[in-house]
ZAVEX-840235 format. One line per 8 residues: number of its first residue (from 1); their letters; for each residue x, y, z of N, C-alpha, C, CB. Coordinates in steps of 0.05 Angstrom, whole numbers. Glycine has a CB too. Example, Ala and Ser with C-alpha at 12.3 -4.5 7.8 and 13.67 -1.06 7.14 Angstrom:
<recs>
1> AS> 264 -114 156 246 -90 156 264 -66 156 226 -89 181; 257 -45 142 273 -21 143 258 1 157 282 -12 114;
</recs>
This chain:
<recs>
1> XXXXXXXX> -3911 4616 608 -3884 4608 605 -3876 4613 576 -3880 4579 614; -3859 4628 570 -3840 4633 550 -3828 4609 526 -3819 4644 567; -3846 4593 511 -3828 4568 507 -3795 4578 494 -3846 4546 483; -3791 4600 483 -3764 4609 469 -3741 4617 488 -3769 4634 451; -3751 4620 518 -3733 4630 539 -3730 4605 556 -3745 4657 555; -3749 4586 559 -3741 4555 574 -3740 4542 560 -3755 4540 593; -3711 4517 574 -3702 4502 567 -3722 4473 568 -3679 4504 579; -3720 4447 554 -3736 4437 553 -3741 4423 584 -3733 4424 531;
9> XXXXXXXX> -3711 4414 601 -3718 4406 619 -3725 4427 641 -3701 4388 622; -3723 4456 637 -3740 4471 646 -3775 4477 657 -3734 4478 633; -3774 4466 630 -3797 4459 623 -3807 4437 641 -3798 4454 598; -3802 4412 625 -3802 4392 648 -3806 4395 680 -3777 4383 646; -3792 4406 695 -3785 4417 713 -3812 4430 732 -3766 4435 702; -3816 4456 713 -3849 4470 712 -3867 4451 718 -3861 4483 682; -3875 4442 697 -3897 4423 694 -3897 4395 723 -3891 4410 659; -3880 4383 726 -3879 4369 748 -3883 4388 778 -3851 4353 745;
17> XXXXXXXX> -3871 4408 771 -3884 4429 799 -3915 4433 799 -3871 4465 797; -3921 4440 773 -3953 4440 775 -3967 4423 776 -3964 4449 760; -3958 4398 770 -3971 4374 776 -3972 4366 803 -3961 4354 763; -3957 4371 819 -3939 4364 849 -3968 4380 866 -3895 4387 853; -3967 4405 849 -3988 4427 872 -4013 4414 864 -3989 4468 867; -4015 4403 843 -4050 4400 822 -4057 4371 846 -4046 4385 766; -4037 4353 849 -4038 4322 868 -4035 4333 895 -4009 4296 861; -4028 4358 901 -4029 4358 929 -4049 4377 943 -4002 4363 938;
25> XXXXXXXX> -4070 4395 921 -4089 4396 922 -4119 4376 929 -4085 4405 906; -4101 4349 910 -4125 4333 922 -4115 4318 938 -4142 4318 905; -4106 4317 954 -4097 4301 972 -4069 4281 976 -4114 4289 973; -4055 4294 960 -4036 4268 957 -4015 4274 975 -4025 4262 927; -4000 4266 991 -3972 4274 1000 -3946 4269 970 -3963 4251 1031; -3936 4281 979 -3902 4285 951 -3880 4268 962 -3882 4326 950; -3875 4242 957 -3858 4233 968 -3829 4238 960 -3863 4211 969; -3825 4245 939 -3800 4239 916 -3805 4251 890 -3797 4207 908;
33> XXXXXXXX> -3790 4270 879 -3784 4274 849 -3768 4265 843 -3779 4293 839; -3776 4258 815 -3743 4255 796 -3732 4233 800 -3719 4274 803; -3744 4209 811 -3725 4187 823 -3719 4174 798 -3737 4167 848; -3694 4174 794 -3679 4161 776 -3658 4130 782 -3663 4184 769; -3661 4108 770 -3651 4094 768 -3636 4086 741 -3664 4082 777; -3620 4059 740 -3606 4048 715 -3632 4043 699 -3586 4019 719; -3661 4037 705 -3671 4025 691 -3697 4046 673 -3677 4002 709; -3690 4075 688 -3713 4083 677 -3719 4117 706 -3739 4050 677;
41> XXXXXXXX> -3725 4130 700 -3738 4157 711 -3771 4148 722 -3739 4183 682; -3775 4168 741 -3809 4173 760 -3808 4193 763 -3819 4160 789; -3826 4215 752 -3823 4229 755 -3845 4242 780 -3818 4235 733; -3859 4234 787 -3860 4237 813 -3875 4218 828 -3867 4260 818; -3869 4207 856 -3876 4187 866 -3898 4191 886 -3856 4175 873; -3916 4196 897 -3941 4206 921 -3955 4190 925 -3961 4226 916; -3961 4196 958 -3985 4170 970 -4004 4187 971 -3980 4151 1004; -4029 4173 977 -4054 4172 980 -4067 4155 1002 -4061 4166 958;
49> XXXXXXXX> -4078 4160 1026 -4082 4125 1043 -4049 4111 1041 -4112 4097 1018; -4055 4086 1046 -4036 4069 1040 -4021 4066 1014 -4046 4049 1045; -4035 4072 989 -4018 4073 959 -3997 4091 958 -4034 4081 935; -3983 4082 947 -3957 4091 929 -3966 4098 903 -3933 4067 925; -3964 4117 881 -3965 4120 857 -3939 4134 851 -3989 4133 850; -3938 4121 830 -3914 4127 808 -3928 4144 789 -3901 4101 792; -3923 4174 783 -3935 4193 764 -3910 4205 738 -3948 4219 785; -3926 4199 712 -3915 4208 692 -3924 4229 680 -3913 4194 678;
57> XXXXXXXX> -3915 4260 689 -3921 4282 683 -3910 4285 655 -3914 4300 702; -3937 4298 630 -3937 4304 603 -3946 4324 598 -3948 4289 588; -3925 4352 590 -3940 4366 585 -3934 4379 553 -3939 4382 608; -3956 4399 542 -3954 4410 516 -3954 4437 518 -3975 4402 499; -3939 4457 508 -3941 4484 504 -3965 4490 487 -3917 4494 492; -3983 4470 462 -4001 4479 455 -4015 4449 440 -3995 4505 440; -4045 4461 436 -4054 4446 430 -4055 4434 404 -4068 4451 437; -4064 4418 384 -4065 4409 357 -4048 4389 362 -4058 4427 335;
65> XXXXXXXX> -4033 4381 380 -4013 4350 380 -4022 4320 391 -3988 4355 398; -4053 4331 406 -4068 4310 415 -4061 4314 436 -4067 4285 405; -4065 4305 463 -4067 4301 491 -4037 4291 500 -4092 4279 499; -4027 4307 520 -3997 4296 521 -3998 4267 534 -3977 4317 540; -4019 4268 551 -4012 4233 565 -4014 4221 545 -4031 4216 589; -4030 4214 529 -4028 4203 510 -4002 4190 499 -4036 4217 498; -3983 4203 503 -3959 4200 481 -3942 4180 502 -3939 4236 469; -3954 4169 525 -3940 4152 545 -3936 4125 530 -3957 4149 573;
73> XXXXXXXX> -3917 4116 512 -3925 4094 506 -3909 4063 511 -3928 4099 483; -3910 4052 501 -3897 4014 512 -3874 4019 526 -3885 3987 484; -3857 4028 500 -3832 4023 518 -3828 4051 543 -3803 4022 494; -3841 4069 546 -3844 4085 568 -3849 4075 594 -3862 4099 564; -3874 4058 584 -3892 4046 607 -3874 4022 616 -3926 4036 596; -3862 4009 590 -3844 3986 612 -3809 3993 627 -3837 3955 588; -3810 4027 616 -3784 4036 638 -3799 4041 669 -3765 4071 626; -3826 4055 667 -3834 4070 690 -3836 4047 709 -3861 4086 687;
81> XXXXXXXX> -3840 4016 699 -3856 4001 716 -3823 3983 726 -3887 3982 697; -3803 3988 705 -3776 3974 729 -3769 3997 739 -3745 3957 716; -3768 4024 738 -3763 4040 758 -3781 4031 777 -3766 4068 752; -3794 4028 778 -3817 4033 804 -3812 4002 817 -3859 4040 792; -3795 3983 799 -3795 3952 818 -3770 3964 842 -3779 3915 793; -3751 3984 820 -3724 3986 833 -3729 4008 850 -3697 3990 814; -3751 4021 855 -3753 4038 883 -3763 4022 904 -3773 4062 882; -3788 4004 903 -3798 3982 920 -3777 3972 929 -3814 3962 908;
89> XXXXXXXX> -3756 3957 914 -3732 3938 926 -3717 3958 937 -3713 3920 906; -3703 3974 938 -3696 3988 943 -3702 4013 983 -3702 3992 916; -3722 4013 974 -3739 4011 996 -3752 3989 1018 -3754 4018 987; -3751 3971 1001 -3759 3947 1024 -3781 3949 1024 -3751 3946 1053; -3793 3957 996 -3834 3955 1004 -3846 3939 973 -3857 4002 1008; -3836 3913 973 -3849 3901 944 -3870 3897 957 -3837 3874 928; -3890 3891 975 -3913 3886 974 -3934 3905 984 -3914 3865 983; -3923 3931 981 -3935 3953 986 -3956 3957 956 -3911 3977 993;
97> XXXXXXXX> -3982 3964 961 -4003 3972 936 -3989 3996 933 -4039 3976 942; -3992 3997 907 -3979 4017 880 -3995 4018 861 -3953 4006 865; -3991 4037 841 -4004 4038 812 -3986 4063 806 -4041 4043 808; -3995 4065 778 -3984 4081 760 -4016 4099 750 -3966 4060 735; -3999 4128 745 -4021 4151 739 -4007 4165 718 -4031 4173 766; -4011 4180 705 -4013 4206 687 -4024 4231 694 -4027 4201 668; -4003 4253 698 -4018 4278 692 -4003 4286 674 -4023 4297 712; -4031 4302 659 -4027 4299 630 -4033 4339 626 -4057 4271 611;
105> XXXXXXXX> -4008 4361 624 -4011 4383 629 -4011 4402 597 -3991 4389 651; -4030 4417 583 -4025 4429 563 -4049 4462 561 -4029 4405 540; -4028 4472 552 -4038 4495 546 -4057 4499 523 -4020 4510 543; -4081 4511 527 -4106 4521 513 -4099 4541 491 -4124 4535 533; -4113 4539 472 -4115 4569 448 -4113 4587 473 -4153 4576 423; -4134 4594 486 -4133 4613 504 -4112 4615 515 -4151 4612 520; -4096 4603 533 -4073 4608 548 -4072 4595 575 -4069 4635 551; -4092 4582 577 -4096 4572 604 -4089 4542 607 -4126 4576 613;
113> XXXXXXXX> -4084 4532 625 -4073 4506 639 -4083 4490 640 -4068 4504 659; -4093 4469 619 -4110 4448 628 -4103 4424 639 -4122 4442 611; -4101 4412 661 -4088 4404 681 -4103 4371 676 -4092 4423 711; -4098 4346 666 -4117 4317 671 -4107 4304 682 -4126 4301 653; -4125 4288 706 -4113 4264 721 -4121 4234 715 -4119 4268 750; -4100 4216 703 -4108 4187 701 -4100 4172 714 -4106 4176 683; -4122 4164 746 -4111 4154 763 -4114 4118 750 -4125 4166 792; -4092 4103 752 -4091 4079 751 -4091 4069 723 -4109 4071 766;
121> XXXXXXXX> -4075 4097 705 -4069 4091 680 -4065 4068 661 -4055 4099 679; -4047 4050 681 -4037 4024 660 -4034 4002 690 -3998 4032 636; -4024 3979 684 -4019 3957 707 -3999 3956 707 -4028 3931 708; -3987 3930 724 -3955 3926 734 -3954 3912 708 -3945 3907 765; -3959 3908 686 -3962 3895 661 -3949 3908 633 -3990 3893 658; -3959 3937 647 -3956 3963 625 -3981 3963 610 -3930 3959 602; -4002 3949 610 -4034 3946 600 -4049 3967 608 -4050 3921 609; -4061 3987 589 -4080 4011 593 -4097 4001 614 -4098 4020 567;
129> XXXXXXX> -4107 4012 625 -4136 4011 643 -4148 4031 647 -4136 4003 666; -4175 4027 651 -4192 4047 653 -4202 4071 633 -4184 4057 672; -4208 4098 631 -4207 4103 612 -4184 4117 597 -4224 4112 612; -4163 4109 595 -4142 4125 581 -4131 4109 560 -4121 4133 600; -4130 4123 538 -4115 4104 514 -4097 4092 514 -4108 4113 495; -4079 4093 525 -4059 4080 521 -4040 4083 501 -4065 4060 522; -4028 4112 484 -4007 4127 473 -4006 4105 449 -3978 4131 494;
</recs>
């Protein structure tokens, strides 16, 4: 991808497609892109079994900026998590199991795609878990 010929939400755009195919490679169904509320963006929403995940696709045209999930930080994590109250209500599924993930997409010296999945990134808290830093 051209970064001088796409636009950023172009970009954007890309990268949530490849994330979409990278999650539905492993199993995930695609429920929703892009769901936007007053309180905040999801950028994409997929089940698994019975879960719901809310996914925050990050990607980098190159490397030396550190790991894009990474850069997910507080106040990110506390828009993703009232979007995701105001899809539940919205839906009529607050007591449906959920979590929040990261894919985290950046391009190599080489040129290639390095694609990472952090399943169960942070809590309904916005609190890191597992192994991912937490931005």
């Amino acid at each position: 991808m051209d970064r001088l010929k796409v636009s950023r939400r172009g970009r954007g755009s890309w990268a949530e497609g490849e994330a979409a195919r990278f999650l539905g490679a492993k199993g995930y169904r695609i429920v929703e892109s892009n769901f936007f509320s007053r309180r905040g963006e999801i950028d994409l929403i997929v089940e698994k079994a019975e879960e719901l995940v809310f996914v925050e696709v990050r990607y980098r045209g190159a490397e030396g900026f550190g790991v894009p999930g990474e850069s997910v930080g507080r106040s990110k994590r506390r828009r993703l998590i009232l979007a995701a109250k105001a899809y539940l209500m919205i839906r009529g599924e607050m007591e449906r199991p959920c979590r929040f993930d990261i894919v985290s997409l950046q391009r190599t010296k080489e040129g290639s795609l390095r694609i990472e999945h952090w399943p169960n990134a942070f809590d309904r808290n916005g609190r890191p878990t597992g192994s991912w830093s937490g931005g």
